[in-house]
N, C-alpha and C positions, 0 to 999 in steps of 0.2 A: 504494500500500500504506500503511496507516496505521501511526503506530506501535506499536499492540498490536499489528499483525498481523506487522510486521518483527520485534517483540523474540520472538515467540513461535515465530515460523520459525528465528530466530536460535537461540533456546535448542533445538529441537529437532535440529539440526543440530550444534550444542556437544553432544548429548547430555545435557544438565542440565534435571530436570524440575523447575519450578519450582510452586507454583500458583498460580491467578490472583490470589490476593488480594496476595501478594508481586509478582507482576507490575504490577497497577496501582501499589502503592507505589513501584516504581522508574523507571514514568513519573510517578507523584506528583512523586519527584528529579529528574527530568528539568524538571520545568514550573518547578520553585524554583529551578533552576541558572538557565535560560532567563530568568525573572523577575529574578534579583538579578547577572546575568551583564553586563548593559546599566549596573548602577552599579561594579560590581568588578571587571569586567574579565577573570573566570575563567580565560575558555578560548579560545586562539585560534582555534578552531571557527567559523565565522560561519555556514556551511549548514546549521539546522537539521534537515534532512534528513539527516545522517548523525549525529544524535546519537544515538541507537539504538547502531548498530552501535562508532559512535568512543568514544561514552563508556560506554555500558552492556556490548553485548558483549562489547567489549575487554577492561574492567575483570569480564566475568563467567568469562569464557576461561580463566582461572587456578584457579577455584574449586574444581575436583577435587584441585586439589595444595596446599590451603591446608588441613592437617591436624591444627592444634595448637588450643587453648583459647581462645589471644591473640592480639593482630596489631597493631604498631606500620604504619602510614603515614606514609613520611618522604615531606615533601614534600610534602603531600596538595593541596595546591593549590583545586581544585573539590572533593576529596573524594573523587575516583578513585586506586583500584580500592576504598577501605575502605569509603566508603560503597553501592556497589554491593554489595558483596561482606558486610557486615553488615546490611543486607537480608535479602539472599537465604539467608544464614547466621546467625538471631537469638540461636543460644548461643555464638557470637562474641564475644569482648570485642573490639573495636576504639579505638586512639587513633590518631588524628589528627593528627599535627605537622607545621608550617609557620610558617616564620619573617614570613609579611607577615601583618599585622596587620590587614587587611582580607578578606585570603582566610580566616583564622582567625576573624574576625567571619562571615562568612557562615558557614560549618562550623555555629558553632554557631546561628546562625539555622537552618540545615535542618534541623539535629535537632531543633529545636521544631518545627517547621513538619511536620514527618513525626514526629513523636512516639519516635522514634526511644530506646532505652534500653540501649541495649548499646554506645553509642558517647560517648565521651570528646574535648576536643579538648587540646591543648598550641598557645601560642605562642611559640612563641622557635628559636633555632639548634641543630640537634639534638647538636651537639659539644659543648652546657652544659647539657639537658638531663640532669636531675637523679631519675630516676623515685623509688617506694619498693620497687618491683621490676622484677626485666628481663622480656624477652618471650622466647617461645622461637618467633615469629615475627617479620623484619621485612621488609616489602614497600615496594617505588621502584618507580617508574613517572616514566620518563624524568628521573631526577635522577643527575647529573653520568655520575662514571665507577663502575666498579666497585671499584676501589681507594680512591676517596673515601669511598663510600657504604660500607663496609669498618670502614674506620681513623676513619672520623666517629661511627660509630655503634656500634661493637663495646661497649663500655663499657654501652649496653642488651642485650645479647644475653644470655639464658640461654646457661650452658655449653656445654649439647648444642643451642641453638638454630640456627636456620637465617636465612639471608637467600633470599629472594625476590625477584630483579631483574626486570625486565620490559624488557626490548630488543627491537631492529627489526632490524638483519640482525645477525648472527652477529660479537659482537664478540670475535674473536681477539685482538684486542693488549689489549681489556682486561683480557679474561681471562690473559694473558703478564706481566702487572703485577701480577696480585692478591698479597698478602702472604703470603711463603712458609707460614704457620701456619694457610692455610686454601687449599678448594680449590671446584671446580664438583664437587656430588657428582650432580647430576641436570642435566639439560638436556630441555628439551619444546619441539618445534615448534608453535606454536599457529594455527590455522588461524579467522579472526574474521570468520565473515560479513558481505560487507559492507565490509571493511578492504583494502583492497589493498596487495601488501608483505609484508616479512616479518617475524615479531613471533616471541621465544620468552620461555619462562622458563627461568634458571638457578636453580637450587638452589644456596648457597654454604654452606657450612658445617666445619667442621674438618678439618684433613689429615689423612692416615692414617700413624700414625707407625709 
């Protein structure tokens, strides 16, 4: 199967219709990760054959439940899930943050390279992060716990904003840590053709007082 033929089975399966032209741009992404992946180090991915489903899918899985204007990426590392995901979503704002200095160099290599205009990058530690506005989205993917990603980043969050975590099995004791002034207000099983395992998203966002 090649990989338009996997990302396109994949997204029929997610239920997300994307169209082709959007499609080949995210294996556009795909070819510039792969390209600058062999000096940077990106991704510990080495089977390009699951980069379809490990990087695009995965990162596309969340996209019915990303419903605000804006969208901080903490962590962004290769650029997953914002650059997938500002793609596939072009009135997106997306920023980009990641504290190594090299993965933040490529970032903004690929958004030249994909011409890319709805996307922004930051380099530095998100706990000094300094915006001139908050987000009323902010999405992790596999960075630390949920309590870090919390109490790190809160200081960007719009009031009524939300966090977006993206996890593999069902972290209860994270979630028994989270800081009493905020809670899980949604939870999604997410099912990523192709991924084997279990992957969800949490919605965190305000307690109910």
């Amino acid at each position: 199967m090649t990989p338009a033929t996997q990302l396109a089975e994949g997204l029929r399966l997610l239920e997300i219709d994307l169209p082709a032209t959007t499609q080949t741009r995210l294996l556009d992404y795909l070819a510039v990760l792969e390209k600058w992946n062999r000096v940077y180090q990106l991704t510990a991915l080495r089977d390009t054959t699951l980069a379809v489903s490990h990087h695009l899918l995965d990162s596309l899985a969340v996209l019915p439940f990303v419903q605000s204007p804006d969208l901080l990426d903490v962590g962004s590392g290769g650029g997953m899930p914002g650059i997938p995901l500002a793609i596939a979503c072009p009135e997106l704002r997306v920023l980009l943050l990641d504290s190594n200095s090299k993965k933040a160099a490529f970032l903004r290599q690929a958004i030249i390279e994909l011409g890319l205009t709805n996307i922004a990058v930051h380099c530095g530690r998100v706990e000094k992060f300094q915006p001139t506005a908050r987000f009323t989205a902010i999405i992790a993917r596999a960075f630390s716990s949920l309590a870090d990603l919390v109490t790190l980043s809160r200081h960007l969050r719009h009031t009524e904003g939300r966090w977006l975590a993206m996890k593999g099995v069902w972290p209860a004791n994270e979630i028994a840590n989270l800081p009493a002034d905020v809670a899980v207000r949604a939870a999604h099983a997410l099912h990523v053709p192709g991924v084997d395992g279990e992957r969800h998203l949490l919605v965190i966002g305000n307690s109910e007082t």
